[in-house]
C-alpha positions in Angstrom: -46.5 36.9 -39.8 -45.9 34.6 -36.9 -47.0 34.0 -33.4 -45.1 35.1 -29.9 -44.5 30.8 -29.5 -42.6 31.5 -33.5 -40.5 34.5 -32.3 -39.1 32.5 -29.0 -38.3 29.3 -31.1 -37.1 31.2 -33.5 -35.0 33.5 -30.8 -33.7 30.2 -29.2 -32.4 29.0 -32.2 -30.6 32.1 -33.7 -29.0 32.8 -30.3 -29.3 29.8 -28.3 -26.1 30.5 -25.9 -27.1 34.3 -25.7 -27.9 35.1 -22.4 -31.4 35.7 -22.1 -33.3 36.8 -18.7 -31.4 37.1 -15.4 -32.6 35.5 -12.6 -31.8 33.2 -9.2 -30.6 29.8 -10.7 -29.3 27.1 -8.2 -29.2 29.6 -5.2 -27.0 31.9 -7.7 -28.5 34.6 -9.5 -27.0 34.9 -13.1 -28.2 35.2 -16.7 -29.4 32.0 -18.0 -28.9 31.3 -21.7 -32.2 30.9 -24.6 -32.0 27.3 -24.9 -32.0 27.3 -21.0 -35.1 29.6 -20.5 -36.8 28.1 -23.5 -37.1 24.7 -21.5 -38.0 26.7 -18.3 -41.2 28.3 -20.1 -41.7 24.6 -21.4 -42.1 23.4 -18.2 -44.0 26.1 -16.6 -46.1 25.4 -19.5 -46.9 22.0 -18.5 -48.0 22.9 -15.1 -50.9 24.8 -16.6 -51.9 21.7 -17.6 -51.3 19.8 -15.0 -53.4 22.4 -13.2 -56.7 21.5 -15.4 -56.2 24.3 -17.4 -57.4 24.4 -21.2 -56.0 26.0 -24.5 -57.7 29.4 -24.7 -58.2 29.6 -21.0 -57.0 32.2 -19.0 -54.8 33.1 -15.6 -54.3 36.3 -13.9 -50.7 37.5 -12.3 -51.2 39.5 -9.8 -47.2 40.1 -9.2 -44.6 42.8 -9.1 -41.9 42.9 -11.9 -40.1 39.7 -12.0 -38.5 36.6 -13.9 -41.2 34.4 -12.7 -43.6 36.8 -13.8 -42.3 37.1 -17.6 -42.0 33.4 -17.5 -45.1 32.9 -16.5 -46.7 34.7 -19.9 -44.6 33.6 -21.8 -45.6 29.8 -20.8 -49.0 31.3 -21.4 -48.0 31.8 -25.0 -46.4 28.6 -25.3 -49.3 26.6 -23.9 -51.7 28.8 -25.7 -53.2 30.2 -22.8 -54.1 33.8 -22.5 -52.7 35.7 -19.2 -54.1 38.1 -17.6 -51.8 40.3 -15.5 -53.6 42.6 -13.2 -52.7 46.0 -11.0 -51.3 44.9 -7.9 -52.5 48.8 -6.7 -56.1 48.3 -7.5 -58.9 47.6 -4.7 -59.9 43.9 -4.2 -63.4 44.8 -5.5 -61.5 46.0 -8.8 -59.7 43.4 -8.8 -62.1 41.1 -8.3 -64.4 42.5 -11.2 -61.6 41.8 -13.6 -61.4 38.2 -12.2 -65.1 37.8 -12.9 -65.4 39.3 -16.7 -62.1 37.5 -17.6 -63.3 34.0 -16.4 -59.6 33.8 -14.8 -59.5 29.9 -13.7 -56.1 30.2 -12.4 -54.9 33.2 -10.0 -50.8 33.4 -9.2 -50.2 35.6 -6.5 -47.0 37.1 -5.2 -46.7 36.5 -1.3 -46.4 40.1 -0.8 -50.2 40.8 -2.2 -51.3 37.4 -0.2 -53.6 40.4 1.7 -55.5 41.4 -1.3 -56.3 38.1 -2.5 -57.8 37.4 1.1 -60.6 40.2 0.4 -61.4 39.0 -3.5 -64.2 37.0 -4.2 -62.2 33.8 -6.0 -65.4 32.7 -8.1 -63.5 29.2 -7.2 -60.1 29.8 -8.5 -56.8 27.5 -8.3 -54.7 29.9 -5.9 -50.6 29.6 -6.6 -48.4 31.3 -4.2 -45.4 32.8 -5.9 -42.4 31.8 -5.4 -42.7 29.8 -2.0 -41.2 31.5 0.7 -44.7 31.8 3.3 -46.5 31.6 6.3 -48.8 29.2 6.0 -50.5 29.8 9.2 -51.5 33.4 8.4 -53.2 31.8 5.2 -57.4 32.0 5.5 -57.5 30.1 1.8 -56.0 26.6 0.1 -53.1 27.1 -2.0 -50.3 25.9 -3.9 -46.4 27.5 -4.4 -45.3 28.0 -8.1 -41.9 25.9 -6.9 -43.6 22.9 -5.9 -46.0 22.9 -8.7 -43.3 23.5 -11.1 -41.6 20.4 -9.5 -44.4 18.1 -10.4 -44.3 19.5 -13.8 -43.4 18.0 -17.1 -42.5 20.3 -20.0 -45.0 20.0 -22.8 -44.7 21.1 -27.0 -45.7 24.4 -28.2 -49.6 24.4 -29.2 -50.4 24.7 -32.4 -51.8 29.2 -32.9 -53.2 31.6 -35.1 -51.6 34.8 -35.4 -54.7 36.4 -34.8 -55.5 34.3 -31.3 -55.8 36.3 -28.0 -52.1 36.5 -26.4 -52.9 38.4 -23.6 -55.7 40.7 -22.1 -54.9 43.9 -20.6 -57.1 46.2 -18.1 -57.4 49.6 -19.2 -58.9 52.0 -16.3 -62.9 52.4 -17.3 -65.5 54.4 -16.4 -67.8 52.6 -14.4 -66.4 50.2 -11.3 -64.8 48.0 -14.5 -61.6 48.7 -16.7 -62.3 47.5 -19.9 -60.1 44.3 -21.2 -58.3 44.8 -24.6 -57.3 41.5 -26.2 -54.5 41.5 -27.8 -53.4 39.3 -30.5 -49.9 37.8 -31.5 -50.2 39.6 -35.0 -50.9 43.0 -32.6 -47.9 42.5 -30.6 -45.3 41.1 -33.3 -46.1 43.4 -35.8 -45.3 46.7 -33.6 -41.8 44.9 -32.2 -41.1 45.0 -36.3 -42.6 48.6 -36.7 -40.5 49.8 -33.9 -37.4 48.2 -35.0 -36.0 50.2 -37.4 -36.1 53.0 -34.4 -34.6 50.6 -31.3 -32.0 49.0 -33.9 -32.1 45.9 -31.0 -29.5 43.6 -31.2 -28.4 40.6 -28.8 -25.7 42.6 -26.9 -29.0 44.5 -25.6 -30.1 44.2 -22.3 -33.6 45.3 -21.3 -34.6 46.7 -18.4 -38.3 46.1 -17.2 -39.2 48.7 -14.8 -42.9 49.5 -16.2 -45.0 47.2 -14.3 -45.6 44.3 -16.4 -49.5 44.7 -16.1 -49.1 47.8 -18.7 -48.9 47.9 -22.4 -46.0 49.4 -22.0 -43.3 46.9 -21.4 -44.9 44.7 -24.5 -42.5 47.1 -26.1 -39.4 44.3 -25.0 -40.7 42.3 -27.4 -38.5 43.6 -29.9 -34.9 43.1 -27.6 -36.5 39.2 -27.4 -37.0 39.2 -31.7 -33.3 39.8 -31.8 -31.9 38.0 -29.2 -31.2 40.0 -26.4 -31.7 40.0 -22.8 -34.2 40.9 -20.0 -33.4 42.2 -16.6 -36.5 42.8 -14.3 -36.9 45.3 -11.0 -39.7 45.0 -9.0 -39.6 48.3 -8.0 -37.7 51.7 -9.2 -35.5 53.5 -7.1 -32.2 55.3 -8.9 -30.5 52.8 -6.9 -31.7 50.2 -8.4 -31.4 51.3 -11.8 -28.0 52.3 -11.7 -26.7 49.1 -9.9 -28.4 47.2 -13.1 -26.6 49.1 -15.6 -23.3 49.1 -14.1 -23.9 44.9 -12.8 -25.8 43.7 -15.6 -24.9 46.1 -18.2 -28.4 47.2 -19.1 -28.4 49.3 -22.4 -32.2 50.1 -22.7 -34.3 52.0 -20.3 -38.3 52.7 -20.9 -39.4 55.3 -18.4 -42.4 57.5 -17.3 -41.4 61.2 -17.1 -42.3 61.1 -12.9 -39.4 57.9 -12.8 -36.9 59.9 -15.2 -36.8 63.0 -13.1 -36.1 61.2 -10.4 -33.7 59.3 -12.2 -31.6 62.5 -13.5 -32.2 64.1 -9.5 -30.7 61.5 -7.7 -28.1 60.1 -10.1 -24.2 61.4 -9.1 -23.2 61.0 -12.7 -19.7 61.4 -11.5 -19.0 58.6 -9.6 -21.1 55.9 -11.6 -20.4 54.1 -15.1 -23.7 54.1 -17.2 -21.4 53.5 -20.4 -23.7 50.8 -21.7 -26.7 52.6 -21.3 -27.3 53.7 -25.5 -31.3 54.3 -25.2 -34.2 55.8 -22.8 -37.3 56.0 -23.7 -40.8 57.9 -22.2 -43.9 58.8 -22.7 -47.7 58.1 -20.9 -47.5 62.1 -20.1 -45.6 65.5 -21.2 -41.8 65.4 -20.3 -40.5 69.0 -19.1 -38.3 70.4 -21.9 -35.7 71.5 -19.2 -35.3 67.6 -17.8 -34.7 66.3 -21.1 -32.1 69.1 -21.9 -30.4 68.3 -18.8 -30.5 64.7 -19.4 -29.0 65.0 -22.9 -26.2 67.2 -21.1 -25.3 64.8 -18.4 -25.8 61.4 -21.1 -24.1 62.2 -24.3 -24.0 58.9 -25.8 -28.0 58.1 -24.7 -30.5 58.2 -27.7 -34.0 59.3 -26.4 -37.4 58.5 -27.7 -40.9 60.1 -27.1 -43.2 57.1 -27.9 -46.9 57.3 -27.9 -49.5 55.2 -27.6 -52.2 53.0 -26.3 -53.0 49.7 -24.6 -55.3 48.7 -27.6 -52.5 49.6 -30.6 -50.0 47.4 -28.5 -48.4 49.4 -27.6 -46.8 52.2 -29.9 -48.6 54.4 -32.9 -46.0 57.0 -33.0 -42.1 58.0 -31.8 -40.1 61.0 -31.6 -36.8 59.2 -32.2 -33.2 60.0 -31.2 -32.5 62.3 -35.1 -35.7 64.2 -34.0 -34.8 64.9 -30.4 -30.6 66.0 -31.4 -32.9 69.1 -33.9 -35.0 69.7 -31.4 -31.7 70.4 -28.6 -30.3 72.2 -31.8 -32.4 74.3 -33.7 -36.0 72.9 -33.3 -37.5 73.0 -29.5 -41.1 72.9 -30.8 -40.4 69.2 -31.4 -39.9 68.2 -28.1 -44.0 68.7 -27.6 -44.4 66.3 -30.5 -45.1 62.6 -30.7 -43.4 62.4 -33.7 -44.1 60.5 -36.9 -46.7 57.8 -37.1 -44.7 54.2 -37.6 -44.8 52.3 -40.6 -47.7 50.4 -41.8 -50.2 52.7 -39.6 -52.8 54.7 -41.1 -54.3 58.0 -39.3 -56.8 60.4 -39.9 -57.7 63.3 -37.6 -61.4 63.8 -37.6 -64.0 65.7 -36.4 -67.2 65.1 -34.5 -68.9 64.0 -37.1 -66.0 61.4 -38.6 -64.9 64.1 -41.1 -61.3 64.8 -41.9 -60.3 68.0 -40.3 -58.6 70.4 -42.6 -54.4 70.1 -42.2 -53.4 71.3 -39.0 -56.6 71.4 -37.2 -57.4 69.5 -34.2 -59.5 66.9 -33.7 -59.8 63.0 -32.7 -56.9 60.9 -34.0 -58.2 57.5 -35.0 -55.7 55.1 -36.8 -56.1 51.3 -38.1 -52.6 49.2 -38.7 -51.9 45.9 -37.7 -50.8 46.4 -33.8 -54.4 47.9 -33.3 -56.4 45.3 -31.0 -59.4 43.6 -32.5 -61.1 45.4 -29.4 -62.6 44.9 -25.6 -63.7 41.9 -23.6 -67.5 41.7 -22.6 -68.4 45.4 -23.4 -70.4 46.2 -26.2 -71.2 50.0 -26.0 -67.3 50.8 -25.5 -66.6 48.7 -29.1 -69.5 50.4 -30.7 -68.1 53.5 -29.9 -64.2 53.1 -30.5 -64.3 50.8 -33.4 -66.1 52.3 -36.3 -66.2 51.3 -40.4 -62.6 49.8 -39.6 -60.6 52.6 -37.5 -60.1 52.7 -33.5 -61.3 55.8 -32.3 -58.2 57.1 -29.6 -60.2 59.5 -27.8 -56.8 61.8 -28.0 -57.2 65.5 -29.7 -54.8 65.2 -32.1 -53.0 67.7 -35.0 -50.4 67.2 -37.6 -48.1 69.9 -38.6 -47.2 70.3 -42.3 -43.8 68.2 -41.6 -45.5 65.3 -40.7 -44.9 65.4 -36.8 -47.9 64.6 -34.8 -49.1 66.5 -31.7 -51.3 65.2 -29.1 -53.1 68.7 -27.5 -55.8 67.2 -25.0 -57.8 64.1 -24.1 -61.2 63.8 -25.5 -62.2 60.9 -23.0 -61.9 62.0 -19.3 -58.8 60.5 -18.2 -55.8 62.2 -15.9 -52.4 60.2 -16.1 -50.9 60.6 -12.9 -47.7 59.0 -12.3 -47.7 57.0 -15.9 -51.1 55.6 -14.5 -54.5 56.0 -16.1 -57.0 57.3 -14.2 -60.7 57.9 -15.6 -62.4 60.5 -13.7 -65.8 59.3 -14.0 -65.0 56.0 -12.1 -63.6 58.3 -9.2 -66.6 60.9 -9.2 -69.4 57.6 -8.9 -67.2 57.1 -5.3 -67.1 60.4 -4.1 -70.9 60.4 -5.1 -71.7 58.0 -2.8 -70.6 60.1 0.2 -73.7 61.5 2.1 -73.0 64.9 2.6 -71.6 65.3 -0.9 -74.2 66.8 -3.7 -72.2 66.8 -6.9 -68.6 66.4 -7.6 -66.2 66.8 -10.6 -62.2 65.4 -10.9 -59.8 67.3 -13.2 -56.3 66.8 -13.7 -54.1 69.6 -12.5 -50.3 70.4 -13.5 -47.9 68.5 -10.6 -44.1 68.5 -10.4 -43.9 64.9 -9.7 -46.2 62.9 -11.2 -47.1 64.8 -14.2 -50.9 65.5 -13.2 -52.6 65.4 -9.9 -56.4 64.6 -9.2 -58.3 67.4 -8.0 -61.4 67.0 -6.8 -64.2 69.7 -6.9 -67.3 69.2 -4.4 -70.9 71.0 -3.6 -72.1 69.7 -0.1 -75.6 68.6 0.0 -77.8 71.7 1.3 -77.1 72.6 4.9 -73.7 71.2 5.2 -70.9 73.5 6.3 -67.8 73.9 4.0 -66.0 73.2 6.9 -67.8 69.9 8.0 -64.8 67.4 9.2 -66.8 64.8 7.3 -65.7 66.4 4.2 -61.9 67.5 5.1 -59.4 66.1 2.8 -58.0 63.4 5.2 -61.5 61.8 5.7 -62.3 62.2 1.9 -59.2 60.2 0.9 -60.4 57.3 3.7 -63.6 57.2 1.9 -62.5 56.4 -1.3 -59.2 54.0 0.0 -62.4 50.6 -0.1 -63.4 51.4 -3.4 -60.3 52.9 -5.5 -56.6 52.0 -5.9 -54.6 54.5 -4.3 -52.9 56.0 -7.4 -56.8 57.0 -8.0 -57.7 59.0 -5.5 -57.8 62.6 -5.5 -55.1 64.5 -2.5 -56.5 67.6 -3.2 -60.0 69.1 -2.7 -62.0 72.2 -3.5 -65.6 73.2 -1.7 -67.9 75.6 -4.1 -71.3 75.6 -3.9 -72.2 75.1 -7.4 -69.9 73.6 -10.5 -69.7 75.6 -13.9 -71.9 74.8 -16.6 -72.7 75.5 -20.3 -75.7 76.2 -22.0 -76.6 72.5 -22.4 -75.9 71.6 -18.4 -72.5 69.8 -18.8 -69.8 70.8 -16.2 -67.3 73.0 -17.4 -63.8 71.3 -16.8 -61.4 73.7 -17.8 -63.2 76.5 -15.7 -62.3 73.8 -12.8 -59.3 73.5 -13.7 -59.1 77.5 -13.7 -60.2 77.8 -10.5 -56.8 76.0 -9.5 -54.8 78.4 -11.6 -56.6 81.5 -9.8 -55.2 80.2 -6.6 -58.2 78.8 -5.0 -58.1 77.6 -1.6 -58.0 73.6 -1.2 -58.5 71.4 1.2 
């Protein structure tokens, strides 16, 4: 095994007038080649030195999808240096609380976010503005640009790693006001590009597209397209638009979607009128894809192989895929599969347990824990969460889990309280403690709720304190939403809202989610 600074020496070598990431170059943009970005990260690499930064130390990215931001972590890796990207849609207390527990000595900031970074505590960080086009004047803090401290920059040698050093911590949502940080290693994230190979088949006439914001797990999976000398193509945004124009300009042949992005992808695509010949593979995943979409999407894209691929930020990030031989039975004969997450990849070992830890009988549900070389050697300054997701060797997943007779793994519920809405995580605890804090409201419980678009909505369930009217405008779902806008990010808090005056329990006194979530299915008025 080798390390992340290996596979881009390595890459650089094999394929060193491949093109490699596109981006602006001289005022032009254009694909520049291995050996050209390899001396790029180099650089960038020196600056972090230059900027009193120490082997082991790390910087957060607060940035949009971008060539500067891959370059960015992948100096990190080359100056062994561990970055830190963060949600740009978090809340600057959030934000600010990851800042803290990561000891981040280093913030780079896109312009765009220059707002949130005005109302997070720095704890006496070096700020860099990226790229350099700003207002100085409308700037309350001392800063540098990433252009002029990249001018000032020499490029500096490779350090010297482990394969099992930190590469890069990632924020997972948490339950209290803090996600937790999962360090990952460079064993953790090389080992699933080579346990996802044999699936991708990359090769260097592949171009990538990054549309996953580069703070999630997810787009670690690129890692693979870099192993064999492709190419990277970054949006800071999707829109179909967008998408389209890369594959048709920049000949993109690998997509990696969220089911709320595909949709829209197959919606608003005239399929008639655009050339997407290149395009040979889209994956998905984070939530359930509607069977219908993906039939329609294998109609209108014959030659596109699609993958289901499941998966956590701490097993970064794949433990399973539903490959393109599993999908074409599943169109033919076999339309359970399309629920599955397919087979477990190589080198990973699962079990599917019960409360107790004990092997469930075959086809029985229970918690899926797994161990295998891409699983993370855990979390960043929180005890009680490793104590209770790392046990005798195995990561606990929190997913309720079965396995059929065939092999095929099915993921049926979510042990831990978490909605994904949009391809986001969201932990309903950390948006009930808000809601709490409201003074007319007496309890309150968030479930997830089937939505069109994103997958799964919030919805939020409230008993007034006594004496308050259902009706109260303090408690209308306009003013409810304000409430929580200081404290959560946006993609957290709940649009929809339901009075009663008490929440279900069982015998023991714990709320009763699904008869929530019931409640929604009977047609019960919200707010």
């Amino acid at each position: 095994m080798s390390t992340l600074i290996s596979l881009l020496r390595n890459t650089a070598q094999n394929f060193p007038n491949h093109q490699a990431i596109y981006r602006e170059s001289d005022g032009n943009p254009r694909f520049l080649t291995w050996t050209e970005y390899l001396s790029r990260i180099a650089k960038a690499a020196g600056m972090f030195s230059q900027l009193g930064l120490k082997q082991g130390d790390r910087f957060a990215i607060i940035s949009k999808n971008s060539p500067y931001h891959a370059e960015l972590i992948n100096a990190g890796y080359w100056a062994g240096m561990i970055p830190v990207p963060i949600n740009f849609r978090l809340s600057p207390v959030e934000i600010s609380d990851i800042l803290k527990d990561a000891h981040c000595q280093l913030i780079f900031v896109e312009d765009i976010f220059i707002h949130l970074i005005e109302q997070v505590q720095h704890f006496g960080n070096t700020i860099v503005v990226i790229p350099s086009a700003i207002d100085s004047d409308s700037i309350s803090f001392e800063y540098r640009t990433l252009d002029s401290v990249l001018n000032e920059a020499d490029p500096i040698p490779a350090v010297s790693l482990k394969e099992d050093d930190d590469a890069i911590w990632l924020f997972t949502g948490g339950t209290t006001a803090r996600g937790k940080g999962v360090r990952l290693s460079h064993r953790n994230i090389i080992s699933n590009a080579f346990q996802t190979a044999n699936f991708i088949r990359p090769s260097s006439r592949d171009v990538y597209l990054h549309i996953s914001p580069m703070f999630h797990s997810t787009d670690l999976k690129a890692t693979v397209v870099t192993m064999f000398g492709g190419s990277h193509v970054y949006l800071s945004e999707f829109s179909t638009e967008a998408v389209v124009k890369a594959i048709e300009q920049q000949k993109v042949s690998i997509l990696s979607l969220v089911p709320t992005t595909l949709v829209r992808f197959l919606k608003e695509t005239q399929f008639e009128d655009v050339d997407l010949a290149t395009l040979r593979l889209i994956s998905y995943g984070t939530s359930p894809m509607d069977d219908n979409w993906l039939r329609f999407a294998h109609e209108k894209l014959p030659q596109v192989e699609f993958h289901q691929c499941y998966g956590l930020t701490e097993t970064s990030p794949y433990l399973s895929i539903l490959d393109g031989n599993d999908h074409q039975r599943a169109f033919k004969d076999s339309p359970h599969l399309l629920h599955s997450a397919g087979k477990i990849l190589p080198a990973t070992e699962m079990r599917i347990v019960d409360e107790e830890g004990l092997d469930v009988v075959p086809g029985a549900l229970g918690e899926l824990i797994v161990k295998g070389p891409q699983v993370s050697k855990g979390y960043m300054n929180a005890p009680d969460e490793m104590r209770d997701a790392y046990i005798d060797g195995w990561f606990y997943t929190g997913d309720i889990a079965q396995m059929d007779d065939a092999g095929y793994l099915y993921i049926r519920d979510r042990k831990k309280e978490m909605v994904k809405t949009g391809g986001e995580n969201v932990y309903t605890r950390e948006v009930e403690i808000v809601l709490l804090k409201h003074p007319k409201i007496m309890e309150v419980a968030v479930v997830g709720i089937p939505d069109d678009i994103y997958g799964e909505a919030l919805l939020a369930v409230i008993v007034p304190k006594s004496g308050v009217n259902p009706g109260d405008p303090e408690i209308a779902c306009e003013v409810l939403i304000g409430f929580c806008r200081s404290s959560l990010g946006g993609y957290k808090i709940p649009r929809k809202y339901l009075i009663v005056d008490e929440l279900p329990r069982t015998a023991l006194g714990k709320v009763k989610k699904t008869a929530l979530k019931e409640l929604h299915q009977n047609g019960e008025n919200l707010s």
